[in-house]
MIFINU-919180 format. One record per residue (C-alpha): residue number from 1; residue in three letters; chain; x, y, z. Coordinates in nm, 3 decimals, padded with zeros to 5 digits. Example, Ala and Ser with C-alpha at 12.3 -4.5 7.8 and 13.67 -1.06 7.14 Angstrom:
<pts>
<n=1 | res=Ala | chain=A | x=01.230 | y=-00.450 | z=00.780>
<n=2 | res=Ser | chain=A | x=01.367 | y=-00.106 | z=00.714>
</pts>
This chain:
<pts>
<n=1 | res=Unk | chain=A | x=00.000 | y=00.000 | z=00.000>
<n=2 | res=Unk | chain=A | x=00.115 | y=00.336 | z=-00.052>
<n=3 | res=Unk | chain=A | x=00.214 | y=00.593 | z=00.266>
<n=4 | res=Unk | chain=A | x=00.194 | y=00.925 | z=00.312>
<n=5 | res=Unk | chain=A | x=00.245 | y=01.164 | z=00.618>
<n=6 | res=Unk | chain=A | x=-00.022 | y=01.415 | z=00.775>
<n=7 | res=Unk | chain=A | x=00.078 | y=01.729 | z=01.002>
<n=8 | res=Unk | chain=A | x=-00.138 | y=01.601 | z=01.307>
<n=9 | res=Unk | chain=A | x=-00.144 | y=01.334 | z=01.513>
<n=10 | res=Unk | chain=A | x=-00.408 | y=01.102 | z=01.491>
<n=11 | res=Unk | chain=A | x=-00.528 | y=00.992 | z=01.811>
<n=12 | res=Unk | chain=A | x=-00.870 | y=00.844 | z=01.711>
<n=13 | res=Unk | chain=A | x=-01.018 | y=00.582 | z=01.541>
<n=14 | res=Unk | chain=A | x=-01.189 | y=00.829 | z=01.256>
<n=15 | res=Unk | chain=A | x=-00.907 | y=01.100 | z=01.122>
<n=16 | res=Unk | chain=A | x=-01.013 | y=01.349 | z=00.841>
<n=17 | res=Unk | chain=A | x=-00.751 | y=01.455 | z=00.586>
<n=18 | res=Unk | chain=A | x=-00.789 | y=01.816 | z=00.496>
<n=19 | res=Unk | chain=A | x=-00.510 | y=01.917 | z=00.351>
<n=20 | res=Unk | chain=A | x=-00.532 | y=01.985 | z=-00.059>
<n=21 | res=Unk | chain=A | x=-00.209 | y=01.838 | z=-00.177>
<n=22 | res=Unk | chain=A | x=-00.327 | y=01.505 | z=-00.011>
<n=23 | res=Unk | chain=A | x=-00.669 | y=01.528 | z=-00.146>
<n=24 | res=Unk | chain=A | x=-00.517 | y=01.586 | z=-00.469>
<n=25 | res=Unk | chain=A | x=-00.284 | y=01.318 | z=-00.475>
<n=26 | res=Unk | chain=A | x=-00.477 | y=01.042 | z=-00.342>
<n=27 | res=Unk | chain=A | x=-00.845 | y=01.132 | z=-00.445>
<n=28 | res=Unk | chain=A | x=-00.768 | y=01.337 | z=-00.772>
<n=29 | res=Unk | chain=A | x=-00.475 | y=01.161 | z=-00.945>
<n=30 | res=Unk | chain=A | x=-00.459 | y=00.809 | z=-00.786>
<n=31 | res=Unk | chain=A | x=-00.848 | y=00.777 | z=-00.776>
<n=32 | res=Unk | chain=A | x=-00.878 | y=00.611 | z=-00.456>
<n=33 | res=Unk | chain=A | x=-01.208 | y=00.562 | z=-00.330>
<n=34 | res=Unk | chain=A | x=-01.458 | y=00.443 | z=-00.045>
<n=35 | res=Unk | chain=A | x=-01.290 | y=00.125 | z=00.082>
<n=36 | res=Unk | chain=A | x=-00.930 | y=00.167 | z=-00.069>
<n=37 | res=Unk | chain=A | x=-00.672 | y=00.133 | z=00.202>
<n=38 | res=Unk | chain=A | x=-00.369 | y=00.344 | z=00.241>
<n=39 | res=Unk | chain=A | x=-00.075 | y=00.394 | z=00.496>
<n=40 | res=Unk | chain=A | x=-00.076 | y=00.690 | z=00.710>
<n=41 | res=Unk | chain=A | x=00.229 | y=00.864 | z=00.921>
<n=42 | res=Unk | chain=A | x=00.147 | y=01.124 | z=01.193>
<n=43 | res=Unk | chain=A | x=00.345 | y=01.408 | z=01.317>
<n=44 | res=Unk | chain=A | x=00.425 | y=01.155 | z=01.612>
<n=45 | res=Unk | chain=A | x=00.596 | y=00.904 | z=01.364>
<n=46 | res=Unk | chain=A | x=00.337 | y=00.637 | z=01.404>
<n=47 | res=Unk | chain=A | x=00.215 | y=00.422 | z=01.127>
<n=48 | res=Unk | chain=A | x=-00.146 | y=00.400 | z=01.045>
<n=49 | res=Unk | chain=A | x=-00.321 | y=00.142 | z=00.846>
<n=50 | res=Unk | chain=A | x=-00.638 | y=00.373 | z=00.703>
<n=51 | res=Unk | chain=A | x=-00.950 | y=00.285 | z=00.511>
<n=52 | res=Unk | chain=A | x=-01.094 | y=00.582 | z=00.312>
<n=53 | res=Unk | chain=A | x=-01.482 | y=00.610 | z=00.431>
<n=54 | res=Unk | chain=A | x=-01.585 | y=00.945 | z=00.292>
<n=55 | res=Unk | chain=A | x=-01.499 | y=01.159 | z=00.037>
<n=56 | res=Unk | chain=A | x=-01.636 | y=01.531 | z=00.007>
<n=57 | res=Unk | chain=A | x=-01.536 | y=01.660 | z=-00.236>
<n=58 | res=Unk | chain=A | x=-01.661 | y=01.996 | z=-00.211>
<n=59 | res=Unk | chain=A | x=-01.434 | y=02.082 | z=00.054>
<n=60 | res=Unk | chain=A | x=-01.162 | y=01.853 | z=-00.078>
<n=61 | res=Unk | chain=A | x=-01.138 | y=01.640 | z=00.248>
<n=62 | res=Unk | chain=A | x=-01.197 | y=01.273 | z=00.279>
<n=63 | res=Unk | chain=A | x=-01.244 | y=01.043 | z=00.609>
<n=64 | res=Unk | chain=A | x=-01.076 | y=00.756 | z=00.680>
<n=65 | res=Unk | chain=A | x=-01.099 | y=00.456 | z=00.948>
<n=66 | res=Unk | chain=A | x=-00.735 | y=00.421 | z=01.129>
<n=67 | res=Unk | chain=A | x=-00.573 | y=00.118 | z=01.294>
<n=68 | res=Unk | chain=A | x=-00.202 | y=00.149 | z=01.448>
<n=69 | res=Unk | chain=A | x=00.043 | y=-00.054 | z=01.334>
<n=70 | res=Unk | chain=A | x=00.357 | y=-00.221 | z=01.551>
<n=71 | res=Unk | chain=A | x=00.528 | y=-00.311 | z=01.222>
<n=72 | res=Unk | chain=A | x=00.927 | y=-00.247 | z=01.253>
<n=73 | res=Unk | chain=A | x=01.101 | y=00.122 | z=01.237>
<n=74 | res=Unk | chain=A | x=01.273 | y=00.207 | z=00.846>
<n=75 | res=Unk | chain=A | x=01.515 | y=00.464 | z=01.053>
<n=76 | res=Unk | chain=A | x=01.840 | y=00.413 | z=01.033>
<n=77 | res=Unk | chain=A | x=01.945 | y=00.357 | z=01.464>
<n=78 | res=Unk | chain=A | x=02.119 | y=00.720 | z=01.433>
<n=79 | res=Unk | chain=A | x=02.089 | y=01.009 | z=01.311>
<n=80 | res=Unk | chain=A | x=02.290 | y=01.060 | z=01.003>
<n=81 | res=Unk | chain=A | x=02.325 | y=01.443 | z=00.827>
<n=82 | res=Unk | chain=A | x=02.488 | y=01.433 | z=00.487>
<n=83 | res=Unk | chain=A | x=02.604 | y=01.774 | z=00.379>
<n=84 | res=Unk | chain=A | x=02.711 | y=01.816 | z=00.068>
<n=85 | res=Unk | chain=A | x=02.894 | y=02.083 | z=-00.177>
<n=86 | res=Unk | chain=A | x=02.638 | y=02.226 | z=-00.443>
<n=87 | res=Unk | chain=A | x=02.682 | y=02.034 | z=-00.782>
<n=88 | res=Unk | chain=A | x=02.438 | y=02.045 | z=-01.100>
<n=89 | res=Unk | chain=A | x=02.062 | y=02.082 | z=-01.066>
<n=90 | res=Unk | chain=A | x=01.987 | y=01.725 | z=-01.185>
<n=91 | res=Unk | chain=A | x=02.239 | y=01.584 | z=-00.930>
<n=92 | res=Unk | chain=A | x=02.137 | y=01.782 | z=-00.683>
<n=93 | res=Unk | chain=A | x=01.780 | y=01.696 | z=-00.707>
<n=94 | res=Unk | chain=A | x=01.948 | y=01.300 | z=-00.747>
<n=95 | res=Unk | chain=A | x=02.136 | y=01.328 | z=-00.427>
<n=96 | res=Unk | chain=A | x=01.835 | y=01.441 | z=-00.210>
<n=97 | res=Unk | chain=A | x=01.605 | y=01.170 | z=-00.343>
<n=98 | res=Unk | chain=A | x=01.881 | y=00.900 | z=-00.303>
<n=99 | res=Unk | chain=A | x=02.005 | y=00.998 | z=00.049>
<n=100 | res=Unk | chain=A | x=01.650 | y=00.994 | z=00.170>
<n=101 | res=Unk | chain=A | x=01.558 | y=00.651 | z=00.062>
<n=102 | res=Unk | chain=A | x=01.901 | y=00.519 | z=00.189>
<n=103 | res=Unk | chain=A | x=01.797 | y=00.681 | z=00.536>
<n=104 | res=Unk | chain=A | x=01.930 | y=01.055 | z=00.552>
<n=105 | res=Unk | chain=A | x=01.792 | y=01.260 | z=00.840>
<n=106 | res=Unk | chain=A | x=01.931 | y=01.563 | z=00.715>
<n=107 | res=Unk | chain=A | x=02.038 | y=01.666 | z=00.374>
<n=108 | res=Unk | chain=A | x=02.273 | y=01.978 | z=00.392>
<n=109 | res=Unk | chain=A | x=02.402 | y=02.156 | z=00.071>
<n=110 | res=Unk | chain=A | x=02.675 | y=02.437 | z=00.093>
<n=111 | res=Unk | chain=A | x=02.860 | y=02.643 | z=-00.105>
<n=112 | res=Unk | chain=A | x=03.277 | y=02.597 | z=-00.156>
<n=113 | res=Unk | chain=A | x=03.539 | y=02.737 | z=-00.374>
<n=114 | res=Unk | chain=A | x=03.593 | y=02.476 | z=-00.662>
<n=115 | res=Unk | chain=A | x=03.194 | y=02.432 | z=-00.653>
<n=116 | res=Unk | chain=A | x=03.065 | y=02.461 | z=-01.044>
<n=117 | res=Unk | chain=A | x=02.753 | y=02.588 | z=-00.921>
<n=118 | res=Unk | chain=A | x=02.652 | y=02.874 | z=-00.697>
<n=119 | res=Unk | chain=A | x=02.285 | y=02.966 | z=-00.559>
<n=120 | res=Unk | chain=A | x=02.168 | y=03.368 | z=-00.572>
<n=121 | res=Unk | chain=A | x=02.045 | y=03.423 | z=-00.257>
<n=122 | res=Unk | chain=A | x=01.698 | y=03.543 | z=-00.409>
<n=123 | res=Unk | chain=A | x=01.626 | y=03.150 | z=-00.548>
<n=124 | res=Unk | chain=A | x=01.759 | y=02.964 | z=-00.289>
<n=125 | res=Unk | chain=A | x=01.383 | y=02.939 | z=-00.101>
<n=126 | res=Unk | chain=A | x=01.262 | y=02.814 | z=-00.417>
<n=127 | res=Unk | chain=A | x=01.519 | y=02.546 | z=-00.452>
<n=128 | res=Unk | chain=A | x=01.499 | y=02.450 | z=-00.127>
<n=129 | res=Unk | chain=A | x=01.114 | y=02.392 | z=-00.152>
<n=130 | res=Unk | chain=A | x=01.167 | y=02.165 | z=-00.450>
<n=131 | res=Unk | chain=A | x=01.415 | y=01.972 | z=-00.261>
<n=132 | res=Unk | chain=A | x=01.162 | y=01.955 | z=00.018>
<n=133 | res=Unk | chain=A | x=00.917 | y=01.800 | z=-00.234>
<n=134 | res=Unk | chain=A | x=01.169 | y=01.555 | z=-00.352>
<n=135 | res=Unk | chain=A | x=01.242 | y=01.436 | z=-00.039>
<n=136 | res=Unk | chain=A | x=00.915 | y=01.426 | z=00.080>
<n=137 | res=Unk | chain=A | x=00.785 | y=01.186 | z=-00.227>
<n=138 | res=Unk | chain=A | x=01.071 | y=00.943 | z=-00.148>
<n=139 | res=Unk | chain=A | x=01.036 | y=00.905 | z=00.221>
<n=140 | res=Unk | chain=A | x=00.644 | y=00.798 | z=00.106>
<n=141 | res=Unk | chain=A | x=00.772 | y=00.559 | z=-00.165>
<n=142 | res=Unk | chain=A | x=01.053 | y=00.388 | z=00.030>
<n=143 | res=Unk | chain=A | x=00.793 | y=00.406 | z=00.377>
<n=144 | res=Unk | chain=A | x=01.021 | y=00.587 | z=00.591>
<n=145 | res=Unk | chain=A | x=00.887 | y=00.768 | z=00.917>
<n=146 | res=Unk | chain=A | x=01.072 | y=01.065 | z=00.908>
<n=147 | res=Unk | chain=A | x=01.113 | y=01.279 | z=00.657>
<n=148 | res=Unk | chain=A | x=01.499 | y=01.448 | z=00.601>
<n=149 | res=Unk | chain=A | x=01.516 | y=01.847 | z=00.663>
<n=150 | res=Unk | chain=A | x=01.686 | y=01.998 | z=00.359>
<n=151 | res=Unk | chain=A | x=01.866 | y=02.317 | z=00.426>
<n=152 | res=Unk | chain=A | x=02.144 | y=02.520 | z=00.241>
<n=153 | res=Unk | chain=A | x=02.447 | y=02.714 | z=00.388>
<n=154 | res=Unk | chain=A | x=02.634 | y=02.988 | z=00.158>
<n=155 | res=Unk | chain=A | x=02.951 | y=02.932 | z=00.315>
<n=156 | res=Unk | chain=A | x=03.111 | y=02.573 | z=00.425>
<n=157 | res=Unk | chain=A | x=03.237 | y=02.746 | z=00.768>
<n=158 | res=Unk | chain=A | x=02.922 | y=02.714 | z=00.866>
<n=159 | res=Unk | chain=A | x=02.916 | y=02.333 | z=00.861>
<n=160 | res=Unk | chain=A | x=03.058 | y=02.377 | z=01.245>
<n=161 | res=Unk | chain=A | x=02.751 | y=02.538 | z=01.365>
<n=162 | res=Unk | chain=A | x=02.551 | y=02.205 | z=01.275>
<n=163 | res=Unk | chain=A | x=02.776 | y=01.924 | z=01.409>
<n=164 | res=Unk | chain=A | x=02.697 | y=01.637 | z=01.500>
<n=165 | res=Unk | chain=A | x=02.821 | y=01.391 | z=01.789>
<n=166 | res=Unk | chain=A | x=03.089 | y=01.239 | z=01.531>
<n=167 | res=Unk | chain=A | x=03.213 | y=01.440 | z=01.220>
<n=168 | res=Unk | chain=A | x=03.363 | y=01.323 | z=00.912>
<n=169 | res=Unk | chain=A | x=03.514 | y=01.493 | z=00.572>
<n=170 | res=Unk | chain=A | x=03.562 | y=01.265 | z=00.251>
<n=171 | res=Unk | chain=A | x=03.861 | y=01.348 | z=00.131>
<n=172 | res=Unk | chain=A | x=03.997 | y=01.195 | z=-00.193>
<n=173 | res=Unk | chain=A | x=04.344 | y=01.256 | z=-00.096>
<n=174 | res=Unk | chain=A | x=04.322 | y=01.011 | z=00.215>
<n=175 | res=Unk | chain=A | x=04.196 | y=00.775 | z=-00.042>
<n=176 | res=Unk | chain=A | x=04.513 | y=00.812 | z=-00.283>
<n=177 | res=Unk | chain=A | x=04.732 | y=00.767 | z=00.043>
<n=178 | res=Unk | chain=A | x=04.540 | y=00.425 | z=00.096>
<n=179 | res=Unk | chain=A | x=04.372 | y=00.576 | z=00.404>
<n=180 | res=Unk | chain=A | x=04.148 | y=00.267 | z=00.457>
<n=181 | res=Unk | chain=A | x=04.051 | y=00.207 | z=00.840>
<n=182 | res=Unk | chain=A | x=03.951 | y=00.547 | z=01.006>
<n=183 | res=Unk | chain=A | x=03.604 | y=00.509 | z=00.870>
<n=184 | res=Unk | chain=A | x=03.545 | y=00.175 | z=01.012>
<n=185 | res=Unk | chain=A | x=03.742 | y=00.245 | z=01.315>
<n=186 | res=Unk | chain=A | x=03.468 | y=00.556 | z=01.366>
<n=187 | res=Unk | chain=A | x=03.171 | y=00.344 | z=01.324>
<n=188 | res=Unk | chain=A | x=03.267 | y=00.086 | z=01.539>
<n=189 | res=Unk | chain=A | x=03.260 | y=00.335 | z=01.796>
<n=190 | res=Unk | chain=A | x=02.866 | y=00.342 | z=01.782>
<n=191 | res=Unk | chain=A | x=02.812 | y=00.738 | z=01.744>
<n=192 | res=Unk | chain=A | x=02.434 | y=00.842 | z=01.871>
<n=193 | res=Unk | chain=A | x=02.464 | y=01.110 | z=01.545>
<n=194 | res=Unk | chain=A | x=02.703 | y=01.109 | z=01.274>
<n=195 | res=Unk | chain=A | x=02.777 | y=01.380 | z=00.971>
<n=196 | res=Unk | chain=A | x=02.979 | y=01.365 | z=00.664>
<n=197 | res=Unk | chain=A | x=03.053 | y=01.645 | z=00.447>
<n=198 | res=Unk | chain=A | x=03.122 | y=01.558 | z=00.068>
<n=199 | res=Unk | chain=A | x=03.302 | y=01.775 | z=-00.184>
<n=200 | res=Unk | chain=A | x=03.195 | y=01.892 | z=-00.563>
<n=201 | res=Unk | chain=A | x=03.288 | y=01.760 | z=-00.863>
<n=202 | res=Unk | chain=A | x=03.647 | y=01.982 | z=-00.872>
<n=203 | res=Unk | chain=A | x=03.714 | y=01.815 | z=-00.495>
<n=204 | res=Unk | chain=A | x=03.793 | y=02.035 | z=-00.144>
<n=205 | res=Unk | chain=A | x=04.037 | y=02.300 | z=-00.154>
<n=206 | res=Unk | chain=A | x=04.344 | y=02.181 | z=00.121>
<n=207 | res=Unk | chain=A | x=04.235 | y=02.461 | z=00.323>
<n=208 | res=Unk | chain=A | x=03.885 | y=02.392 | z=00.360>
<n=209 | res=Unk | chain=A | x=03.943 | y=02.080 | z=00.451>
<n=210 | res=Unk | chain=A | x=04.225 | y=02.206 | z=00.701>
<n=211 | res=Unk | chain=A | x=03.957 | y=02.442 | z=00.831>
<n=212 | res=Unk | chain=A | x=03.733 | y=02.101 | z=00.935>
<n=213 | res=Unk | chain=A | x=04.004 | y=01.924 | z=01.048>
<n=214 | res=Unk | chain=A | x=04.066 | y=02.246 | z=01.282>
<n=215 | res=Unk | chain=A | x=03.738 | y=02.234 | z=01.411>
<n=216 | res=Unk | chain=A | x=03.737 | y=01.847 | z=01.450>
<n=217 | res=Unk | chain=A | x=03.609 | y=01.698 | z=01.131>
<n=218 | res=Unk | chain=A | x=03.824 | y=01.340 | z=01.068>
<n=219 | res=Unk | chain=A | x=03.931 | y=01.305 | z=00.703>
<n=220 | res=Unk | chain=A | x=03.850 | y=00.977 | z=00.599>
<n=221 | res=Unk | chain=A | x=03.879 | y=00.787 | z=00.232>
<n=222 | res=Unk | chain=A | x=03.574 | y=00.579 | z=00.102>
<n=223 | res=Unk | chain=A | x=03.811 | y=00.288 | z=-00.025>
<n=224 | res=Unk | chain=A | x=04.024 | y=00.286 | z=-00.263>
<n=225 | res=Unk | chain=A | x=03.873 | y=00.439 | z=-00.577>
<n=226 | res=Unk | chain=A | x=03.726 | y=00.763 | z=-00.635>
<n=227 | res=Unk | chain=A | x=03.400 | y=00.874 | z=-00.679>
<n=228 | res=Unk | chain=A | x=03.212 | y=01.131 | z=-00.851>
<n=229 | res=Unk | chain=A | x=03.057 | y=01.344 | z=-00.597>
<n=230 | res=Unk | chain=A | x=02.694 | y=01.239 | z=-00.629>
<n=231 | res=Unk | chain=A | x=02.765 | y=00.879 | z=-00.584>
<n=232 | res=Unk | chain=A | x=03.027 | y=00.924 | z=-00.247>
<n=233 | res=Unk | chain=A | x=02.703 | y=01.034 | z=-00.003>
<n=234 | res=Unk | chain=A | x=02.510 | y=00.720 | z=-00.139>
<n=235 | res=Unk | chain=A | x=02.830 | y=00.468 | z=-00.057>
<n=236 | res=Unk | chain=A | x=02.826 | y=00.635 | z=00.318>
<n=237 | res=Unk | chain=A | x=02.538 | y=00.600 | z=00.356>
<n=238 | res=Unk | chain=A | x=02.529 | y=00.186 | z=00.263>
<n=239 | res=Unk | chain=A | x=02.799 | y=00.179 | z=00.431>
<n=240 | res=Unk | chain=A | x=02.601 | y=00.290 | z=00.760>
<n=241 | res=Unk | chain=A | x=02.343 | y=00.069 | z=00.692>
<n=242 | res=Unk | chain=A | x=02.516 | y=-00.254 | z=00.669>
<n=243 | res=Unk | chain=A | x=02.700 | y=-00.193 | z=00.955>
<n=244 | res=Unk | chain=A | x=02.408 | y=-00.115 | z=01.178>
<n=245 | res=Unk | chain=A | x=02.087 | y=-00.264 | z=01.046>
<n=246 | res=Unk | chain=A | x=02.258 | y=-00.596 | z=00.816>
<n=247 | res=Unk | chain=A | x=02.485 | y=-00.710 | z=01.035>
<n=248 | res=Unk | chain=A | x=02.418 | y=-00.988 | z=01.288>
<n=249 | res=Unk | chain=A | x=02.509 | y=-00.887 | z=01.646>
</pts>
């Protein structure tokens, strides 16, 4: 069946959807009707099995009958952010859906110096409501709970205001050194949070990455090839999840 998340908590047996883009979506395009069942997440993360009862559609609003389910968390067991440097629109766009259905809780994009692309500050509101979107629609499709916050920051100093409990840089040149183990040493230490910041296409510039190793970032290679810059976030974050959700205690 196919989820989707309402703003309020649903704390009775009868919950009415109100709001238009979810009236649109499920009513207007998908053509549900009176006895279709769908998959509901509250603003409390709980999962809802619901059976559409009424439809009104001159208010755009439909009923539906609710049941909570105990069925298994999709959340990774810690928070992960993944902040990347701004690359192409497409990839972009690419990154935000990927890194939400490989369990992002936060998607951060800022901007560096060999960055090819560079947000006005007069479109970055629109951009970020797109990405919103985009992560929104795959956290339904790949039935998360949660869905990522996607935020922007124009410079990468500010990547220090938004640490998290363990912080990593992926930095090509630990790679080409045959840096191997400080990843998997890091994990193994069980962080509650962990972020990673990722580079553009053109790669860090030494002192940027000297700046995060200043303020306590660990440089760390992804193995030993190197990867464009879209696909690096998405091998972290398998990474994560075969170490903490594959393997067998």
């Amino acid at each position: 069946m196919e989820q989707y998340f309402v703003k309020e908590k649903i704390d009775s047996d009868e919950f009415k959807i109100t709001d238009t883009e979810n009236y649109q979506h499920i009513i207007k395009v998908l053509r549900h009707k009176i006895g279709d069942k769908i998959f509901l997440v509250d603003n409390t993360q709980s999962l809802f099995a619901a059976t559409i009862k009424e439809v009104d559609s001159d208010n755009k609003a439909f009923l539906v009958e609710t049941k909570k389910q105990t069925l298994k968390t999709t959340e990774l067991p810690l928070n992960v952010t993944i902040a990347c440097s701004l690359s192409k629109k497409d990839k972009v766009e690419w990154i935000t859906q990927k890194a939400t259905e490989l369990g992002a809780t936060r998607i951060v994009f800022f901007n560096s110096k060999y960055a090819i692309m560079h947000w006005k500050s007069n479109v970055v509101e629109k951009k970020l409501s797109r990405l919103q979107e985009i992560a929104k629609n795959a956290a339904q499709q790949s039935k998360r709970r949660v869905i990522p916050e996607v935020s922007y920051l124009n410079k990468l100093t500010d990547l220090v205001d938004i640490k998290a409990a363990t912080n990593l840089v992926a930095y090509e040149e630990s790679a080409k050194q045959g840096e191997i183990s400080l990843l998997a040493q890091t994990l193994n230490e069980n962080p509650e949070s962990i972020l990673c910041a990722f580079g553009p296409e053109g790669g860090f510039a030494p002192d940027e990455v000297e700046f995060l190793n200043d303020h306590d970032f660990l440089s760390v290679g992804l193995g030993p090839r190197i990867m464009r810059a879209e696909t690096a976030p998405m091998y972290f974050l398998s990474v994560l999840s075969y170490k903490y959700e594959l393997t067998v205690k």
